[in-house]
C-alpha positions as CSV (number, residue, x, y, z in Angstrom):
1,X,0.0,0.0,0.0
2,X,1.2,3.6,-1.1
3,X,1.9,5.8,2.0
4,X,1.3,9.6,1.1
5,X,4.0,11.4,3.1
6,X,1.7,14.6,2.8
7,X,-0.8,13.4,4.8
8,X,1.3,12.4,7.5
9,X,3.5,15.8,7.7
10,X,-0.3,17.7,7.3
11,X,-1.3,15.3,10.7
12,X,2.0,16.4,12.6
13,X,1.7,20.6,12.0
14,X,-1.8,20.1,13.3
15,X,-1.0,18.2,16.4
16,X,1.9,19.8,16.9
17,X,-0.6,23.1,16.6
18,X,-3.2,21.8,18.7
19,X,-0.9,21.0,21.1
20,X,1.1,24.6,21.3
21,X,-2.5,26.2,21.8
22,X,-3.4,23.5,24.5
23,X,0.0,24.2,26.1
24,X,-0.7,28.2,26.3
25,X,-4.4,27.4,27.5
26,X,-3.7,24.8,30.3
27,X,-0.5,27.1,31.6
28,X,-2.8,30.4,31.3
29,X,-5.5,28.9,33.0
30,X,-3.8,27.4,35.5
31,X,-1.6,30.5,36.5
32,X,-4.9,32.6,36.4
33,X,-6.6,29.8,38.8
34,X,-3.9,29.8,41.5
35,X,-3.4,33.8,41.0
36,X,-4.1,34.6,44.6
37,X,-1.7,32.3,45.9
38,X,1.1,32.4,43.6
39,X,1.1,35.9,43.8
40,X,1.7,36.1,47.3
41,X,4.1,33.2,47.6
42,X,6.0,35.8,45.4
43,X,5.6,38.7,47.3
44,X,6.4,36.7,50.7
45,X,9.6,35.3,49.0
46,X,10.5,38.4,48.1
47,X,10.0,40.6,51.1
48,X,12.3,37.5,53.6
49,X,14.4,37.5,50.6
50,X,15.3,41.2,51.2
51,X,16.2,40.5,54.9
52,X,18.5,37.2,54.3
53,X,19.0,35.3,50.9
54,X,17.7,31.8,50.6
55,X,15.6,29.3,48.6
56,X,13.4,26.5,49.2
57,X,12.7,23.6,47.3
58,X,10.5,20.1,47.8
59,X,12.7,16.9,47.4
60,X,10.5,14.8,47.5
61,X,7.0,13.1,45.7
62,X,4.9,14.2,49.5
63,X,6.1,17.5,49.4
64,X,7.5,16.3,53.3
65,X,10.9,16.9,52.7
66,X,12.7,20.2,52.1
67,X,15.8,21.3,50.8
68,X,16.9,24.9,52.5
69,X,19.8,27.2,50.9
70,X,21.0,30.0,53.5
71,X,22.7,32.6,51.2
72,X,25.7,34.8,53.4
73,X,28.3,36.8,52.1
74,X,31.2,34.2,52.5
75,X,28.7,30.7,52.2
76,X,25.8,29.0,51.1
77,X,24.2,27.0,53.9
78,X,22.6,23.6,52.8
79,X,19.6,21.9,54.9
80,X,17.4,19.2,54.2
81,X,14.4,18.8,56.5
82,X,11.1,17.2,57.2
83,X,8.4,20.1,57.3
84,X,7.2,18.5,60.8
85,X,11.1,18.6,62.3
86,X,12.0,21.2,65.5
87,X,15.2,21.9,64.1
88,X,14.0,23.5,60.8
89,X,12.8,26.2,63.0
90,X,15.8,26.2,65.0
91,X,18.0,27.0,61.8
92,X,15.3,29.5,60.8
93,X,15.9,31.4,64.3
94,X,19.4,30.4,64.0
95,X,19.9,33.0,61.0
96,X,17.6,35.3,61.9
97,X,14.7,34.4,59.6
98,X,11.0,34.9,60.7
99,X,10.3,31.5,61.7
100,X,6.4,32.3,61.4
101,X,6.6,33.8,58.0
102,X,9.0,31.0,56.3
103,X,6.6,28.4,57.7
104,X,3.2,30.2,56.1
105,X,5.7,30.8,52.9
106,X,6.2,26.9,53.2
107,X,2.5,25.7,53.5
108,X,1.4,28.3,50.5
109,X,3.7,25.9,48.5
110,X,3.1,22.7,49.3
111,X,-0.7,23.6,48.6
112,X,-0.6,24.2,44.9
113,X,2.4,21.5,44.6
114,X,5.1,24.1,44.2
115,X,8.6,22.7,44.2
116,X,10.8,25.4,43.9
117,X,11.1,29.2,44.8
118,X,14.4,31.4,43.9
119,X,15.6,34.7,43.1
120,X,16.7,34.8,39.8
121,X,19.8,37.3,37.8
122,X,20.3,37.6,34.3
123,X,21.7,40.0,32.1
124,X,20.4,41.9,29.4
125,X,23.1,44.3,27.7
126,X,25.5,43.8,30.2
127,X,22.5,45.3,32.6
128,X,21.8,42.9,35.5
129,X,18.2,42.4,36.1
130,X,16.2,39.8,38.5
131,X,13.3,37.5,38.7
132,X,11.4,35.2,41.0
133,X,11.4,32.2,39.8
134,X,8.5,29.4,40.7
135,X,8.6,25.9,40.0
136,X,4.9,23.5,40.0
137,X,4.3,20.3,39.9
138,X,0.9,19.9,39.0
139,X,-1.4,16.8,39.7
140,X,-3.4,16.2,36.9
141,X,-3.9,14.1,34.2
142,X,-3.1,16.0,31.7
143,X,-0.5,14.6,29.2
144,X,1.0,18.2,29.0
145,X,2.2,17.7,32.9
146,X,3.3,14.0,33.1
147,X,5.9,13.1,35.5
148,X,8.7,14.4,33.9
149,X,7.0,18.5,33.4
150,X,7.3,21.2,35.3
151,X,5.4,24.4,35.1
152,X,7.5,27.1,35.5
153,X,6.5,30.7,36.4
154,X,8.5,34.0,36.1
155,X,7.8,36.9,38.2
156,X,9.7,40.2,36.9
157,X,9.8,43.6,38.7
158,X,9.2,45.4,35.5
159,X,7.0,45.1,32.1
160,X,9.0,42.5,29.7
161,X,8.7,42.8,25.5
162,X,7.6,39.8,23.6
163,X,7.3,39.1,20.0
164,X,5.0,38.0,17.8
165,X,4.0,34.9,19.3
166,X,4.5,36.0,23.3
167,X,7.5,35.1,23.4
168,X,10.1,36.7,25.8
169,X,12.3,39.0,24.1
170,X,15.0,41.1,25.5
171,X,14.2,44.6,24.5
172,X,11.5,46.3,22.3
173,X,14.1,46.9,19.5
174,X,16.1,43.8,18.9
175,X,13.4,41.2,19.4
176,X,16.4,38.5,20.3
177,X,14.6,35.7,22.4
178,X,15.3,36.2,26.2
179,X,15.7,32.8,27.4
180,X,15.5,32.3,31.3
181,X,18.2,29.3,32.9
182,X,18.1,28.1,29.3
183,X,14.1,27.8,28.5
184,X,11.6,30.1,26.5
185,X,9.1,31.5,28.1
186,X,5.9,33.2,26.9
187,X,3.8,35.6,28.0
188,X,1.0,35.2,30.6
189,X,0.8,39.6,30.8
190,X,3.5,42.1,31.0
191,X,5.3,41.1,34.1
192,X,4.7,37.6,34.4
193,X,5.7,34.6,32.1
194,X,5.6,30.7,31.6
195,X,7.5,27.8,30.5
196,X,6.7,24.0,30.9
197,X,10.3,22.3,31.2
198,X,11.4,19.0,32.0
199,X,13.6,20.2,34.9
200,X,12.4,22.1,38.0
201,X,15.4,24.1,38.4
């Protein structure tokens, strides 16, 4: 039997279309969903972030076990923790982080499934600019978040320029692409962006 080759590469462009769209959709909605808590896991991160450097990130499927980096000026501090152990407060009080507030900051995570929260530099022009930087893994059934995708959320301090097609560009002039720790995100509105990657940091 004859195979037409046409028909085949006409059947990939569409799914590969439907799929982009779906992609954009799913990510939108879901961002727009969990607005309200995302945006203030950002804001929270932020405002400790000010008062001592750190990240969190979940290590594990339960979202039980925590991995804590303590940024100082001569070293970075790595903990690993069960959310339920005395001595991750300890360490909290330890380097003067609000115990209270890290602990909220923790809980508003492991409710939507977020795996990862960071502060973020990157240069545009030889300018150095930052980002919040939010990692999900979403529970669904979706094929677009199977066990290997992340959905990955950008917070920016200031409006961002995209092309065309939403995607993140580095100025309003050049149009160049604007990747982000090596991904291409698009635009969800002028400050915020997504990606789905295969890695959550």
């Amino acid at each position: 039997m004859k195979i037409n080759h046409n028909y085949y590469i006409i059947i990939l462009i569409v799914g590969f279309f439907f799929f982009s769209c779906s992609q954009k959709y799913i990510s939108t909605k879901y961002y727009y969903q969990n607005k309200n808590t995302l945006d203030n896991i950002e804001q929270s991160y932020i405002k400790l972030y000010l008062q001592k450097p750190f990240t969190i990130a979940f290590t594990d499927k339960k979202f039980e076990t925590l991995s804590l980096d303590i940024i100082t000026d001569s070293l970075t501090y790595i903990y690993e923790f069960n959310i339920k152990e005395k001595r991750l407060l300890d360490t909290l009080i330890k380097f003067n982080l609000k115990a209270t507030e890290v602990t909220e900051l923790i809980n508003k995570m492991r409710s939507i499934h977020c795996t990862w929260v960071n502060k973020f530099d990157y240069y545009v022009d030889d300018s150095k600019k930052s980002l919040v930087f939010i990692s999900i893994k979403p529970v669904n059934n979706n094929n677009l978040f199977s066990n290997k995708k992340y959905y990955i959320i950008t917070y920016f301090p200031q409006k961002q320029y995209y092309d065309k097609e939403g995607r993140l560009v580095n100025n309003r002039r050049q149009k160049q692409l604007q990747k982000v720790n090596g991904d291409i995100f698009k635009r969800i509105n002028d400050t915020v962006s997504y990606t789905v990657s295969s890695t959550f940091r």
